[in-house]
C-alpha positions as CSV (number, residue, x, y, z in Angstrom):
1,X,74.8,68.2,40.0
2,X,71.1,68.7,39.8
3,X,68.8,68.6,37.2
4,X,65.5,68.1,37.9
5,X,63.2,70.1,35.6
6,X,60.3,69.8,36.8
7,X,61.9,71.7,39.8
8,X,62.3,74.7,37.1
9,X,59.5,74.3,34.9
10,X,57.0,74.1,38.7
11,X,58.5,78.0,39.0
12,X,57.2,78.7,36.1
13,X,53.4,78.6,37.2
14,X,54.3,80.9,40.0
15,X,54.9,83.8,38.3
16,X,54.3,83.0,35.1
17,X,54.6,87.3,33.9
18,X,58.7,86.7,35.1
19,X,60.9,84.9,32.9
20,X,61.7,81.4,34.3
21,X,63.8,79.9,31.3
22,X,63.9,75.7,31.9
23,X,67.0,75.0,32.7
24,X,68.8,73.3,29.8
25,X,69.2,69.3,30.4
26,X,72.5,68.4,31.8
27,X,72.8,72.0,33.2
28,X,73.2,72.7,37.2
29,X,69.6,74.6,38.0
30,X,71.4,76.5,40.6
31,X,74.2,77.5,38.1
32,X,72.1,78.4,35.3
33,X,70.0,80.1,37.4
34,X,72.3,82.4,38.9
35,X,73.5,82.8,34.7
36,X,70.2,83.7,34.1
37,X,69.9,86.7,36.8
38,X,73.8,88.0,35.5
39,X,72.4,88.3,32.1
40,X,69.3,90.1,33.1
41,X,70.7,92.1,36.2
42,X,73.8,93.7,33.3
43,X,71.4,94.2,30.6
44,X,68.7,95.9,32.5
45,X,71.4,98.2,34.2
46,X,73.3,99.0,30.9
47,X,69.6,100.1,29.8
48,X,68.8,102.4,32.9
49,X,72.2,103.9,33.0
50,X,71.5,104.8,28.9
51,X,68.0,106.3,30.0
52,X,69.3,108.7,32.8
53,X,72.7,109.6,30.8
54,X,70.6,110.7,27.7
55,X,67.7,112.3,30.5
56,X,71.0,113.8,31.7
57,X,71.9,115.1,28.4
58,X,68.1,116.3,27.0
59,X,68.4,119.9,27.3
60,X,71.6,119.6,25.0
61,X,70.6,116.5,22.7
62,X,66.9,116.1,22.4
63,X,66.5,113.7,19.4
64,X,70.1,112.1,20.1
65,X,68.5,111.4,23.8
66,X,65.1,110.1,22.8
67,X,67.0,107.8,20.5
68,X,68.9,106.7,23.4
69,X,65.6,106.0,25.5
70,X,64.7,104.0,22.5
71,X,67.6,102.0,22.5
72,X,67.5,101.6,26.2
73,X,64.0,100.5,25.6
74,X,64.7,98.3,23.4
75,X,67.2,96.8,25.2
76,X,65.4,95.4,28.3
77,X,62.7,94.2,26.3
78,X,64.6,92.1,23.7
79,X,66.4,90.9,26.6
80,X,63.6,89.9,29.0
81,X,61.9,88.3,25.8
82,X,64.8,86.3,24.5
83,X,65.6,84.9,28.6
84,X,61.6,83.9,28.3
85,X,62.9,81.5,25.0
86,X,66.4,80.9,26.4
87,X,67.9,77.9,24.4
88,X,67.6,74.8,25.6
């Protein structure tokens, strides 16, 4: 099991605009890492399958579309910020 987090926290400063979450002490970095990427890779497609269903669905359901964008919207950015703080 490895758990070096330096290893993790020495990603960080190479791209520090992606979120690198340190990998929580005790926690296999390849494991968590690969966590990590399911959580984001779901999320983000849940949200761009809700934006082209409701740009799918304008014409018939402005406001009830645009509320979907927001939602979709919303979605990928609580998500990528609350990876950024992931618990440790």
């Amino acid at each position: 099991m490895t758990t070096d987090r330096n290893a993790v926290d020495a990603n960080r400063s190479e791209h520090p605009s992606e979120p690198r979450p340190t990998t929580p002490l005790g926690d296999d970095i390849a494991a968590a890492g690969d966590l990590v990427n399911f959580v984001l890779d779901r999320c983000l497609e849940l949200a761009d399958a809700l934006d082209r269903y409701a740009t799918l669905r304008f014409e018939e359901a402005p406001i009830s579309s645009r509320n979907t964008v927001e939602l979709a919207s919303t979605i990928a950015a609580e998500v990528t910020s609350w990876v950024r703080r992931w618990p440790v």
